[in-house]
PDB file of N, CA, C and O in Angstrom:
ATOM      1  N   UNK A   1     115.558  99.791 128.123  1.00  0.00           N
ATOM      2  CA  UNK A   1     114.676  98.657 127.928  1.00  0.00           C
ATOM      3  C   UNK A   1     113.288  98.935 128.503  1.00  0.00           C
ATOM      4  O   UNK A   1     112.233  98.323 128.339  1.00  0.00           O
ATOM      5  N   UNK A   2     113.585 100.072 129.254  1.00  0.00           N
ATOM      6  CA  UNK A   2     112.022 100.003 130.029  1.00  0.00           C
ATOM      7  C   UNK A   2     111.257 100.691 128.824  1.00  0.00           C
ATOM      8  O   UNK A   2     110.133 100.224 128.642  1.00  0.00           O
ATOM      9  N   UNK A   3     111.629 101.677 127.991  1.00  0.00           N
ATOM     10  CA  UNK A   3     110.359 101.920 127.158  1.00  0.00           C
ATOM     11  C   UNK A   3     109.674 101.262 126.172  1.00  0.00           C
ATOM     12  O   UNK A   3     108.559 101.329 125.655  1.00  0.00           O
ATOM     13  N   UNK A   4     111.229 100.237 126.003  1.00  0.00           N
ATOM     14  CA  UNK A   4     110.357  99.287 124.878  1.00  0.00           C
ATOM     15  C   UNK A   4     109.408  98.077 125.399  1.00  0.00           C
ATOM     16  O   UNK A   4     108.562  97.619 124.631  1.00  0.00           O
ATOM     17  N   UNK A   5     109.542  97.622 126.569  1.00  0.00           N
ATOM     18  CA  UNK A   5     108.591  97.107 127.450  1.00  0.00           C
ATOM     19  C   UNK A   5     107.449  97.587 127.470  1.00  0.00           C
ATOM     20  O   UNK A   5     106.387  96.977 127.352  1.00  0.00           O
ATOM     21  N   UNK A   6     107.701  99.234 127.692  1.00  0.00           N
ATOM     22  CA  UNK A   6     105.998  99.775 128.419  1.00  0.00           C
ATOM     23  C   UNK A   6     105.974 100.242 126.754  1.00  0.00           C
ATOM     24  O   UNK A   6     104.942 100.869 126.513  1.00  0.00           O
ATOM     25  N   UNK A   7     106.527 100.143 126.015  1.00  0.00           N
ATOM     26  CA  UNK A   7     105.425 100.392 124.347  1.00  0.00           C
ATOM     27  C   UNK A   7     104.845  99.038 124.200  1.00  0.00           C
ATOM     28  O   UNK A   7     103.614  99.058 124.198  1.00  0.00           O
ATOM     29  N   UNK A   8     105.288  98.072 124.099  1.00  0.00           N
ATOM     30  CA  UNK A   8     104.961  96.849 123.478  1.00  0.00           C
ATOM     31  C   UNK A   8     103.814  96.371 124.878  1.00  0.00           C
ATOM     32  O   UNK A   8     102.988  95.536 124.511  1.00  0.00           O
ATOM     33  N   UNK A   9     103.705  96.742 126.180  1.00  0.00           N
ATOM     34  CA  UNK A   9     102.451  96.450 127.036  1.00  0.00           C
ATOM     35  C   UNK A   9     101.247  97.368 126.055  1.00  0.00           C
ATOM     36  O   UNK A   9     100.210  96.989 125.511  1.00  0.00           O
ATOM     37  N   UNK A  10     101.743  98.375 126.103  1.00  0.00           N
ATOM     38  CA  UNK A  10     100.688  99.456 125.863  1.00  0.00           C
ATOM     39  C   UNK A  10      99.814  99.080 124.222  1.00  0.00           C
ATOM     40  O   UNK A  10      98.697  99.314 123.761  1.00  0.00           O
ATOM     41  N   UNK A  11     100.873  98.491 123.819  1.00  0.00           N
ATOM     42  CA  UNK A  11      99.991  98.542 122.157  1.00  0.00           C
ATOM     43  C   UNK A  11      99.562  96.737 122.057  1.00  0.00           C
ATOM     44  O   UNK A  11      98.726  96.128 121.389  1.00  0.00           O
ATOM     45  N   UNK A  12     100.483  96.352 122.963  1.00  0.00           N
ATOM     46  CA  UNK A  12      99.529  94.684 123.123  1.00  0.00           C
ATOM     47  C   UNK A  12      98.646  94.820 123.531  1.00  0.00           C
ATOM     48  O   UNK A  12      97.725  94.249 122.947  1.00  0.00           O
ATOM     49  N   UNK A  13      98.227  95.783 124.997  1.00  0.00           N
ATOM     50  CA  UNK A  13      96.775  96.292 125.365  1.00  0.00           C
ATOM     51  C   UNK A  13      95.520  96.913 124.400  1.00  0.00           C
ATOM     52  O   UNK A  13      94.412  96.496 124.063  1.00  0.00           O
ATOM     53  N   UNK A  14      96.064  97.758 124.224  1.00  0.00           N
ATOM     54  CA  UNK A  14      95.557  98.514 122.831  1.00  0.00           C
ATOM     55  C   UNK A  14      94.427  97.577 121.617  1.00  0.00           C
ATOM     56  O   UNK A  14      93.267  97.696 121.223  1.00  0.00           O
ATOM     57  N   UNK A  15      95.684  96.565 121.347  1.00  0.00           N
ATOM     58  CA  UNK A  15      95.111  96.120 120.329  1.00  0.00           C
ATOM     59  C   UNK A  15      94.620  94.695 120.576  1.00  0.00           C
ATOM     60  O   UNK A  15      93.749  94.152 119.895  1.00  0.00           O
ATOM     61  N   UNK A  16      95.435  93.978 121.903  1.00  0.00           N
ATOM     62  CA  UNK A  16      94.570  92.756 122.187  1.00  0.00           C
ATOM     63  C   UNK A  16      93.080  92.656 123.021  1.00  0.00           C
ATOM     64  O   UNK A  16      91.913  92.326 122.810  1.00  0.00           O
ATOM     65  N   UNK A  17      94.006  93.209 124.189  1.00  0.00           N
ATOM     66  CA  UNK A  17      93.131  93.043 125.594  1.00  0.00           C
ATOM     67  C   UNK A  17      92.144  93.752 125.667  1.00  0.00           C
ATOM     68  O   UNK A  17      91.359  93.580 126.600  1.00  0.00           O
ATOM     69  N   UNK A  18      91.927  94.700 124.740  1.00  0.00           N
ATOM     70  CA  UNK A  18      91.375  95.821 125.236  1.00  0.00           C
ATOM     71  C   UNK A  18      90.067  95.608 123.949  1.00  0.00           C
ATOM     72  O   UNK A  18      89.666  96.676 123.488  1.00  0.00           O
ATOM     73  N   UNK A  19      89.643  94.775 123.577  1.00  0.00           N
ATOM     74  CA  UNK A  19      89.253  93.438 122.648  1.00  0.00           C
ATOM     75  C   UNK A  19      88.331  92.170 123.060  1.00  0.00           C
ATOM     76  O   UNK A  19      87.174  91.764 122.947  1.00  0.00           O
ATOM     77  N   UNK A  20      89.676  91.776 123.650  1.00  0.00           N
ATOM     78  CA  UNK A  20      89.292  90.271 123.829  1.00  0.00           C
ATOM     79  C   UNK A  20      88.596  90.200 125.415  1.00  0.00           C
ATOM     80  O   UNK A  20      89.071  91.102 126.104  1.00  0.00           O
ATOM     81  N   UNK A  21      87.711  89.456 126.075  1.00  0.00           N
ATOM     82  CA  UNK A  21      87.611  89.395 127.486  1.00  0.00           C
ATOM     83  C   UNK A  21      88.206  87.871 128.166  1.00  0.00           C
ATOM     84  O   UNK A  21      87.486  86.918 127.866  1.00  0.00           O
ATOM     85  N   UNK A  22      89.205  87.588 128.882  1.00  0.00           N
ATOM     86  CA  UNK A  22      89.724  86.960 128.664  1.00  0.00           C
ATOM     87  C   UNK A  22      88.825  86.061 129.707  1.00  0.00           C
ATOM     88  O   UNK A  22      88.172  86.634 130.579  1.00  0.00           O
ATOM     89  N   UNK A  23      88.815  84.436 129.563  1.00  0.00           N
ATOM     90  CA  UNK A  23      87.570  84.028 131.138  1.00  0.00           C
ATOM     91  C   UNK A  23      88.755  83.171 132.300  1.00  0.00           C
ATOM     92  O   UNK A  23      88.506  83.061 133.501  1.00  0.00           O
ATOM     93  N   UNK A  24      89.836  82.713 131.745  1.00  0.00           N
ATOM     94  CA  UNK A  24      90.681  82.025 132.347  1.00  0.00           C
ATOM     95  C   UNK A  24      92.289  82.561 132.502  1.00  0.00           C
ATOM     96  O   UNK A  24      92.868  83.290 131.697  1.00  0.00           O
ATOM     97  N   UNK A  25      92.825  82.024 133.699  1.00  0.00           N
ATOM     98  CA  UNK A  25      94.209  82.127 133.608  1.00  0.00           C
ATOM     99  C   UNK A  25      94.951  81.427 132.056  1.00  0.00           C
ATOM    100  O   UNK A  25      95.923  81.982 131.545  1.00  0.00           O
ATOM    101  N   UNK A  26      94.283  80.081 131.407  1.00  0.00           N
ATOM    102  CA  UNK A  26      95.183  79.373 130.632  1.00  0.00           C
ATOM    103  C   UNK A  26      94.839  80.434 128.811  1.00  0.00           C
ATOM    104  O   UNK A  26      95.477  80.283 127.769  1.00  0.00           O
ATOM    105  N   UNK A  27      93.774  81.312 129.030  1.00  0.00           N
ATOM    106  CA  UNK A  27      93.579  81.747 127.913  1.00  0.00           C
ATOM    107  C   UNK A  27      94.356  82.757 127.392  1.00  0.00           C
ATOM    108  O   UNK A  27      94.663  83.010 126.227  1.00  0.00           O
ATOM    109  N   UNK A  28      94.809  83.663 129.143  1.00  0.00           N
ATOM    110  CA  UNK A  28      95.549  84.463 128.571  1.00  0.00           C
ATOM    111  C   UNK A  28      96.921  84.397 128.344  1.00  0.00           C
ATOM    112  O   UNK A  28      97.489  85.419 127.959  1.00  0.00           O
ATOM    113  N   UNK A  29      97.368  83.669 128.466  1.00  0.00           N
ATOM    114  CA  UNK A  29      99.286  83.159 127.883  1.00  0.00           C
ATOM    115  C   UNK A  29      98.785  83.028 126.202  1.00  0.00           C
ATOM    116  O   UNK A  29      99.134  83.502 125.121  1.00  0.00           O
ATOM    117  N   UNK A  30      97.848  82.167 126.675  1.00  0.00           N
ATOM    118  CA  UNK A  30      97.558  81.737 124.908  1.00  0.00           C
ATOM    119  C   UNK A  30      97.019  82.879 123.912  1.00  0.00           C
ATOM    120  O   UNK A  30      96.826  82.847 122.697  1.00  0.00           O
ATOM    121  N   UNK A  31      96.916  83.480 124.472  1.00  0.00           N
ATOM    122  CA  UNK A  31      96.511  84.849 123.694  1.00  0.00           C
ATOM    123  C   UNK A  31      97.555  85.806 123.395  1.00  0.00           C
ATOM    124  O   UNK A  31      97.831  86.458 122.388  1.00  0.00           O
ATOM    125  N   UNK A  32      98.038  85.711 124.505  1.00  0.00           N
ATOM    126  CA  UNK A  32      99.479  87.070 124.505  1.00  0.00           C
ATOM    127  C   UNK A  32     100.622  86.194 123.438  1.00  0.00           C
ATOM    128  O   UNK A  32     101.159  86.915 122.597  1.00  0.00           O
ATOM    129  N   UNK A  33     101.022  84.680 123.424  1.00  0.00           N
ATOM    130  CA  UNK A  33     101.092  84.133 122.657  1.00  0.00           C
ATOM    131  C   UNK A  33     101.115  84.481 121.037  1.00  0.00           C
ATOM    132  O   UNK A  33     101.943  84.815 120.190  1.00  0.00           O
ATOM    133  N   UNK A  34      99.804  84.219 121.120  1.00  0.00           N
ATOM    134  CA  UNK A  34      99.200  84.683 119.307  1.00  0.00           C
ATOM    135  C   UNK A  34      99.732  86.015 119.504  1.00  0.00           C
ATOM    136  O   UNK A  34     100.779  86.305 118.926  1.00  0.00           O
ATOM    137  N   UNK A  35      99.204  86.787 120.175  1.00  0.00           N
ATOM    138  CA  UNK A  35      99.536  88.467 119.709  1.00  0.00           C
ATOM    139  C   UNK A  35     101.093  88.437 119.239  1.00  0.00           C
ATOM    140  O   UNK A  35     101.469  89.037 118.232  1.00  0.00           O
ATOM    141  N   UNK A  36     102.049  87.600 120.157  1.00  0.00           N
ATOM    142  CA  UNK A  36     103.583  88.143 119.914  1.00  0.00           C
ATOM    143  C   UNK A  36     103.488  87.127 118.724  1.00  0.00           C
ATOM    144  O   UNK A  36     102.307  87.056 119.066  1.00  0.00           O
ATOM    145  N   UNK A  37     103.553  86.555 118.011  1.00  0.00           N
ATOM    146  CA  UNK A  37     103.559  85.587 116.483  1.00  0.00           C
ATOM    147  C   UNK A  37     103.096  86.995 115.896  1.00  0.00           C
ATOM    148  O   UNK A  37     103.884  87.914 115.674  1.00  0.00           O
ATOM    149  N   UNK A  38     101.922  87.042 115.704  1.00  0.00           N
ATOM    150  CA  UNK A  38     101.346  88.104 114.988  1.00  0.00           C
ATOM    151  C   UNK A  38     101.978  89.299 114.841  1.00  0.00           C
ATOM    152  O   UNK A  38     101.830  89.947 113.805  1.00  0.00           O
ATOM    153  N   UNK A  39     102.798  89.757 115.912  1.00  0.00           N
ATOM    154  CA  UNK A  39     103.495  91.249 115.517  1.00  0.00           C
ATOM    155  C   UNK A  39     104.742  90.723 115.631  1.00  0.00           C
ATOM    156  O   UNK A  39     105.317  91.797 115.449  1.00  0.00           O
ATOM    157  N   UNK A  40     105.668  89.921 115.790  1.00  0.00           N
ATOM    158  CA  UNK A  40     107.120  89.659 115.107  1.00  0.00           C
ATOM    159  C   UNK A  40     107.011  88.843 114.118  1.00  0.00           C
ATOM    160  O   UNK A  40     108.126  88.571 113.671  1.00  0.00           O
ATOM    161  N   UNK A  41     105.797  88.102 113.334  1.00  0.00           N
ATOM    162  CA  UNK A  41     106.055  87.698 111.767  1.00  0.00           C
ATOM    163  C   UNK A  41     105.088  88.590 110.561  1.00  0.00           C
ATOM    164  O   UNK A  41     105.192  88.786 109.350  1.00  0.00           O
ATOM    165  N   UNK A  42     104.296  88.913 111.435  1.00  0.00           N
ATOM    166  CA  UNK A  42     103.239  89.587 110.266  1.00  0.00           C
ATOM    167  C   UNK A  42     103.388  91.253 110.218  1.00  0.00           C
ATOM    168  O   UNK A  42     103.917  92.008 109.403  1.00  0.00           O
ATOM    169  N   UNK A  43     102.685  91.465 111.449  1.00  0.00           N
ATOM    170  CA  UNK A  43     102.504  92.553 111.422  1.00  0.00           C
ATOM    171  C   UNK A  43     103.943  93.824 111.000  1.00  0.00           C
ATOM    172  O   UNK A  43     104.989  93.665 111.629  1.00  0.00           O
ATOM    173  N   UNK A  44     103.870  95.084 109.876  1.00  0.00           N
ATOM    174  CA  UNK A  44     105.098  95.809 110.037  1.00  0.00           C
ATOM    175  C   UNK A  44     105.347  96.702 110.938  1.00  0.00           C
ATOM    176  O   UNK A  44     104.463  97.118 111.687  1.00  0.00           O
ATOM    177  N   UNK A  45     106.598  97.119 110.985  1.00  0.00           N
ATOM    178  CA  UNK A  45     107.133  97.862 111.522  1.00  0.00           C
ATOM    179  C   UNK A  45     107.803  98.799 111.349  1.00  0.00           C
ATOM    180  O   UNK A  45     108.195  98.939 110.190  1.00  0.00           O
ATOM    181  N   UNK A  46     108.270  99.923 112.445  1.00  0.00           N
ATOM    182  CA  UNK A  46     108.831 101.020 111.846  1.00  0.00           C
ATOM    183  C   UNK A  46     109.983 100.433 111.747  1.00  0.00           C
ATOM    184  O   UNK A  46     110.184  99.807 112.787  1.00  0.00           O
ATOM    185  N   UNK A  47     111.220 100.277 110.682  1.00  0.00           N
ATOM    186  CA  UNK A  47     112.315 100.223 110.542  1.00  0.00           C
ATOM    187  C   UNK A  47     112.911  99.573 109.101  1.00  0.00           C
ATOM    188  O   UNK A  47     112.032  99.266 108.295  1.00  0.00           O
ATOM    189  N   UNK A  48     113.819  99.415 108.831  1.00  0.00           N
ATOM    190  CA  UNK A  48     114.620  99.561 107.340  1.00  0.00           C
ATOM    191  C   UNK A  48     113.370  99.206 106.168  1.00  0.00           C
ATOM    192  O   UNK A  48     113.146  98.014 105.962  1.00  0.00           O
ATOM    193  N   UNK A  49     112.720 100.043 105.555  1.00  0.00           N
ATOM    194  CA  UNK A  49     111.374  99.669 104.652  1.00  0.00           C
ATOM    195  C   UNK A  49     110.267  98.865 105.122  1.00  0.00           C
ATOM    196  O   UNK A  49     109.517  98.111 104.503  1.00  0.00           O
ATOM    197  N   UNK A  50     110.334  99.278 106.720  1.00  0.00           N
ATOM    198  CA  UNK A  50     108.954  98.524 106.918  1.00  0.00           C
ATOM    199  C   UNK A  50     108.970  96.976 107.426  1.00  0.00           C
ATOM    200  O   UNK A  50     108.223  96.585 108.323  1.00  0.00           O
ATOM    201  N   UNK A  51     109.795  96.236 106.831  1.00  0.00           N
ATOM    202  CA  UNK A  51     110.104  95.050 107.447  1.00  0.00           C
ATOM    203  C   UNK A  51     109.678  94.344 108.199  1.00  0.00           C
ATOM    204  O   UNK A  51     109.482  95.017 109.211  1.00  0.00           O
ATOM    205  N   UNK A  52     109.390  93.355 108.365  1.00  0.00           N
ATOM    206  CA  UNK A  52     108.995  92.475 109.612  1.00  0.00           C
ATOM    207  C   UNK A  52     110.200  92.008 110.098  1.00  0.00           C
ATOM    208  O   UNK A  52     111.044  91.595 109.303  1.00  0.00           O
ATOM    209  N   UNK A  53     110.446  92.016 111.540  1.00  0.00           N
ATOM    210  CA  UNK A  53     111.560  91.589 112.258  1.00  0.00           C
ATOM    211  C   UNK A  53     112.350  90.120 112.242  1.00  0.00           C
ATOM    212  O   UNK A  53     113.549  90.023 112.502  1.00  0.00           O
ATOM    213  N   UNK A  54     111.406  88.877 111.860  1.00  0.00           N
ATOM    214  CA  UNK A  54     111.753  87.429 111.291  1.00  0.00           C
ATOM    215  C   UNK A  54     111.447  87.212 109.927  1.00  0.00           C
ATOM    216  O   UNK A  54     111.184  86.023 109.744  1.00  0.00           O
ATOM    217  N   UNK A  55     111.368  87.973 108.777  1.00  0.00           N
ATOM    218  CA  UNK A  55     111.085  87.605 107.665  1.00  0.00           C
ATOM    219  C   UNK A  55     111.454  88.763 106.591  1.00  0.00           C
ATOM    220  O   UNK A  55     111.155  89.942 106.782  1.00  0.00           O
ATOM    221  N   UNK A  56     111.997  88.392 105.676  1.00  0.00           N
ATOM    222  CA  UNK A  56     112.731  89.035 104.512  1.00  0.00           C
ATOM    223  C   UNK A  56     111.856  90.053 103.744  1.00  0.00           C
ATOM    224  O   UNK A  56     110.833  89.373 103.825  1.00  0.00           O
ATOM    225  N   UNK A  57     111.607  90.730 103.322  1.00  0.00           N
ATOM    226  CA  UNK A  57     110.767  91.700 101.934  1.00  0.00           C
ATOM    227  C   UNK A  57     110.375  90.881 101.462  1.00  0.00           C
ATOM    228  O   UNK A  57     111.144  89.971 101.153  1.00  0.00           O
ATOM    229  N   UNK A  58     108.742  90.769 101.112  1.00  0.00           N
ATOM    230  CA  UNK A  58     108.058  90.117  99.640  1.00  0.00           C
ATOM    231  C   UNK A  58     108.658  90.306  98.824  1.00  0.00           C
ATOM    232  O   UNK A  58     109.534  91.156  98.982  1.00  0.00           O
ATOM    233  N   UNK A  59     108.522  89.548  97.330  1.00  0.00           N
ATOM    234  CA  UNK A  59     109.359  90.338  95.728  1.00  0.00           C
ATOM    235  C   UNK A  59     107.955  91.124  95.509  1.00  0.00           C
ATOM    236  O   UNK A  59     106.788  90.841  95.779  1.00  0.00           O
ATOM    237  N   UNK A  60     108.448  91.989  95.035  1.00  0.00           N
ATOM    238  CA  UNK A  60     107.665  93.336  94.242  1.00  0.00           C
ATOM    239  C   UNK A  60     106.725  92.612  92.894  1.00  0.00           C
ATOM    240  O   UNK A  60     107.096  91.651  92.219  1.00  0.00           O
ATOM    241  N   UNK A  61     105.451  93.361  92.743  1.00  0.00           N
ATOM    242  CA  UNK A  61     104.653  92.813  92.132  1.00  0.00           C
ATOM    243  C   UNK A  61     104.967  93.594  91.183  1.00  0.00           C
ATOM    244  O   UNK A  61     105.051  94.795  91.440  1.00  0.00           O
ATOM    245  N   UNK A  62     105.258  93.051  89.642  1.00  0.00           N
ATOM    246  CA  UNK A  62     105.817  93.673  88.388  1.00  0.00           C
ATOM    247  C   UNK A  62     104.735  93.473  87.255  1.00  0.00           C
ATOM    248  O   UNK A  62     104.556  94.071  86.194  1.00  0.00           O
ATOM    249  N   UNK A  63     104.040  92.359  87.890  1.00  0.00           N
ATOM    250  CA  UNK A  63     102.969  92.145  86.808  1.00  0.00           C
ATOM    251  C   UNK A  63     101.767  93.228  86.466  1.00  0.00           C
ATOM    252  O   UNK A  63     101.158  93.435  87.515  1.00  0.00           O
ATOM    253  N   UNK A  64     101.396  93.735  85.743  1.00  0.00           N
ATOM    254  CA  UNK A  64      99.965  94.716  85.503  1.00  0.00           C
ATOM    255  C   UNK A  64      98.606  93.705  85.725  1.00  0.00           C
ATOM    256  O   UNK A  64      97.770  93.917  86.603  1.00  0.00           O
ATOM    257  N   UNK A  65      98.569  93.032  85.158  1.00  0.00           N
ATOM    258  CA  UNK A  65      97.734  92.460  85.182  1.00  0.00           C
ATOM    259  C   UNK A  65      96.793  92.066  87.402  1.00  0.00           C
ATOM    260  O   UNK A  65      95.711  92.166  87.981  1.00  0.00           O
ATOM    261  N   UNK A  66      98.057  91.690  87.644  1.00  0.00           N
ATOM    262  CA  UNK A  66      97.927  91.767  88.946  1.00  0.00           C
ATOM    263  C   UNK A  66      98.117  92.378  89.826  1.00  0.00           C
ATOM    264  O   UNK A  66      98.187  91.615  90.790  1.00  0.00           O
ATOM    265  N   UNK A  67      98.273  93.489  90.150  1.00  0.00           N
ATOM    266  CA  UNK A  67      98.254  94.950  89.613  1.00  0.00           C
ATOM    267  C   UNK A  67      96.727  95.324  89.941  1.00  0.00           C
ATOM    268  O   UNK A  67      96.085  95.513  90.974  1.00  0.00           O
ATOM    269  N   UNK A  68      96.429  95.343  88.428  1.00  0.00           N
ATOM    270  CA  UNK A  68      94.704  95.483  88.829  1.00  0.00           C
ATOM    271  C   UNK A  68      93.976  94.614  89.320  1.00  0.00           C
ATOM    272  O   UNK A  68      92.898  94.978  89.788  1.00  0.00           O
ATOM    273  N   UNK A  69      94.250  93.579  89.351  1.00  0.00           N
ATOM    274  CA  UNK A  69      92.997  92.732  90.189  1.00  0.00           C
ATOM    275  C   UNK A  69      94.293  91.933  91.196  1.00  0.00           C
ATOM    276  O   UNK A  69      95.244  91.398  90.627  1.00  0.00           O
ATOM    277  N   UNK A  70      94.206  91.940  92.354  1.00  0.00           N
ATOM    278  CA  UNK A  70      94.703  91.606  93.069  1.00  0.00           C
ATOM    279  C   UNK A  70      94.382  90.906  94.198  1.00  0.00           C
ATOM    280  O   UNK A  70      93.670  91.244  95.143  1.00  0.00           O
ATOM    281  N   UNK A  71      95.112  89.675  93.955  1.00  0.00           N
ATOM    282  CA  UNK A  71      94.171  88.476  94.928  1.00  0.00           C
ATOM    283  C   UNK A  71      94.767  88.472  96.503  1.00  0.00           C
ATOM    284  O   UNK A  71      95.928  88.350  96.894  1.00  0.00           O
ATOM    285  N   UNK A  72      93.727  88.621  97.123  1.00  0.00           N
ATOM    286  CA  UNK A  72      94.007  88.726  98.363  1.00  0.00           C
ATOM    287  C   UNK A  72      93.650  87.958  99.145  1.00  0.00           C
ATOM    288  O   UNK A  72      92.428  87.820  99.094  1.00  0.00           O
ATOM    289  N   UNK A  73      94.330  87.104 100.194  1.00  0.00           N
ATOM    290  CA  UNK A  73      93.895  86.428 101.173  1.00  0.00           C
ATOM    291  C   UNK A  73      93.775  86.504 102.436  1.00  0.00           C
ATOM    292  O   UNK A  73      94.839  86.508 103.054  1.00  0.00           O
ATOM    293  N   UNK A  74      92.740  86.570 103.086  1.00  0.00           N
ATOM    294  CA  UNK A  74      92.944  87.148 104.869  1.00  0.00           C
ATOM    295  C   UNK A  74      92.585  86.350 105.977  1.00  0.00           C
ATOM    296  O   UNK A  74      91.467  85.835 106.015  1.00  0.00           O
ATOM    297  N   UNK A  75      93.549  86.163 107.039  1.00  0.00           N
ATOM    298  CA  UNK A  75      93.591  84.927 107.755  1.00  0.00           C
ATOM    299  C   UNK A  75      92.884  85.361 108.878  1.00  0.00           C
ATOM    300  O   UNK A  75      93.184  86.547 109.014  1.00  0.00           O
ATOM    301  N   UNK A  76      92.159  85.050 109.693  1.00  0.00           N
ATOM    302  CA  UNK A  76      91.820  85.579 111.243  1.00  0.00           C
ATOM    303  C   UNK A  76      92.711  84.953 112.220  1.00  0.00           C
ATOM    304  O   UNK A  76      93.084  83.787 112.086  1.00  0.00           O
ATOM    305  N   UNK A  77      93.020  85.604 113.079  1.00  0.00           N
ATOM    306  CA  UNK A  77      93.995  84.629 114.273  1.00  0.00           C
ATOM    307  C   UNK A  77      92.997  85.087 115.559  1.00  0.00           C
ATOM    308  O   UNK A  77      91.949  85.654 115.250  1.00  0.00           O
ATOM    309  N   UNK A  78      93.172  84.950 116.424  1.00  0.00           N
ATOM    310  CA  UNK A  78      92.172  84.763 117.947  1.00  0.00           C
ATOM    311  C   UNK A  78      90.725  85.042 117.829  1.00  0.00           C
ATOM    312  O   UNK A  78      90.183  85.742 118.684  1.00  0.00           O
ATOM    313  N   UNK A  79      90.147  84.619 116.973  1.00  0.00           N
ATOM    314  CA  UNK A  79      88.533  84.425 116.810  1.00  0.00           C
ATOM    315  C   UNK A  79      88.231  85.587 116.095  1.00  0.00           C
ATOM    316  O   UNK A  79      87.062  85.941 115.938  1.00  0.00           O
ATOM    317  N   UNK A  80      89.507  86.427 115.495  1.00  0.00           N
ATOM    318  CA  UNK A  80      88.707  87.077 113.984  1.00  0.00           C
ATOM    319  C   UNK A  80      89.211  88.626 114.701  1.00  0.00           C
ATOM    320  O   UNK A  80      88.939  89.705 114.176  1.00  0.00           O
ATOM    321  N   UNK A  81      89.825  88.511 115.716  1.00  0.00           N
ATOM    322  CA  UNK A  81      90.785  89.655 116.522  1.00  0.00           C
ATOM    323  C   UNK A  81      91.731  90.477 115.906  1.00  0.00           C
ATOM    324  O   UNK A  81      91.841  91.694 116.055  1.00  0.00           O
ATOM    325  N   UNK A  82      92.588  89.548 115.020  1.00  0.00           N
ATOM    326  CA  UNK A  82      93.656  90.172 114.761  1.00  0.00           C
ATOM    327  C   UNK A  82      93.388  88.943 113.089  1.00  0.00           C
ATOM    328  O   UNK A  82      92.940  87.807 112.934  1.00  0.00           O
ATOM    329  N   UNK A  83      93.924  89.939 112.228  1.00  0.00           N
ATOM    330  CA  UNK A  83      93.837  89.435 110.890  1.00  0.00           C
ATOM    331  C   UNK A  83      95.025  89.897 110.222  1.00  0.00           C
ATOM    332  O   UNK A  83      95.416  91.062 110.294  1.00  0.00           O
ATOM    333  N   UNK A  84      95.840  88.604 109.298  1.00  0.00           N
ATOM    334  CA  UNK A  84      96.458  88.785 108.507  1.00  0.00           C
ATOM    335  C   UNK A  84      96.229  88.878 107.134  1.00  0.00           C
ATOM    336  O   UNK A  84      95.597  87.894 106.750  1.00  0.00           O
ATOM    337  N   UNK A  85      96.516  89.751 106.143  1.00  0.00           N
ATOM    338  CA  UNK A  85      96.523  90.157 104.559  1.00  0.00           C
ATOM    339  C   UNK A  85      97.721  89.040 103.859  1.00  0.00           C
ATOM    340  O   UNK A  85      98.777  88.799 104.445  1.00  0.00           O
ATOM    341  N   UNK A  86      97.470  88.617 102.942  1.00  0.00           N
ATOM    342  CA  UNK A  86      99.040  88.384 101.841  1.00  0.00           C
ATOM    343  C   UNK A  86      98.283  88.403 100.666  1.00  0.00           C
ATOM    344  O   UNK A  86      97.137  88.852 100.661  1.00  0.00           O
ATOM    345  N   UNK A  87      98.868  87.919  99.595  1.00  0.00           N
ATOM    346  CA  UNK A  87      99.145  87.970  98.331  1.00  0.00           C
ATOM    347  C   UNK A  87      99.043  86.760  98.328  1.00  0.00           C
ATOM    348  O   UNK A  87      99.800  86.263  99.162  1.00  0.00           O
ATOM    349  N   UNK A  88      98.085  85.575  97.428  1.00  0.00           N
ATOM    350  CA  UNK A  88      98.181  84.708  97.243  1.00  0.00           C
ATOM    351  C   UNK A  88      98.774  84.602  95.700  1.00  0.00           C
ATOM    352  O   UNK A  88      98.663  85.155  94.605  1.00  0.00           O
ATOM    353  N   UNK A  89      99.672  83.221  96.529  1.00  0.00           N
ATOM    354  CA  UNK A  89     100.372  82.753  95.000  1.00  0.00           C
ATOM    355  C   UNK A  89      99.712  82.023  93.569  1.00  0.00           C
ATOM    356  O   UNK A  89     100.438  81.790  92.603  1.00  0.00           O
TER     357      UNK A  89
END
């Protein structure tokens, strides 16, 4: 357990803290917060096709049409820190 601890400090550092400047004790729960949402629903991972750890495979895009033009939507989460991609319906 200890390495998956000191990976998941190291790449929360990495990619939050090392970012954001935090000014308060109450900001940073709320931050580390967002980060863990953000990498156990969005963000992938290494394991069975990539997967996200709380959420199933998208369906596969079969259409051509969309295909080539492909609509994309992108969310900001902690003031434009960390951003999510999808596929709008």
């Amino acid at each position: 357990m200890n390495a998956i601890i000191e990976r998941w400090v190291r790449t929360s550092r990495r990619e939050l803290l090392d970012r954001v400047l935090i000014w308060n004790q109450r900001q940073l729960p709320h931050a580390l917060r967002e980060y863990e949402r953000f990498s156990n629903l969005h963000r992938p991972h290494q394991g069975i096709a990539n997967v996200r750890p709380l959420k199933p495979l998208p369906e596969p895009i079969t259409d051509p049409d969309q295909l080539a033009r492909p609509n994309i939507h992108r969310r900001d989460r902690l003031g434009g820190v960390l951003h999510e991609y999808e596929h709008a319906a």
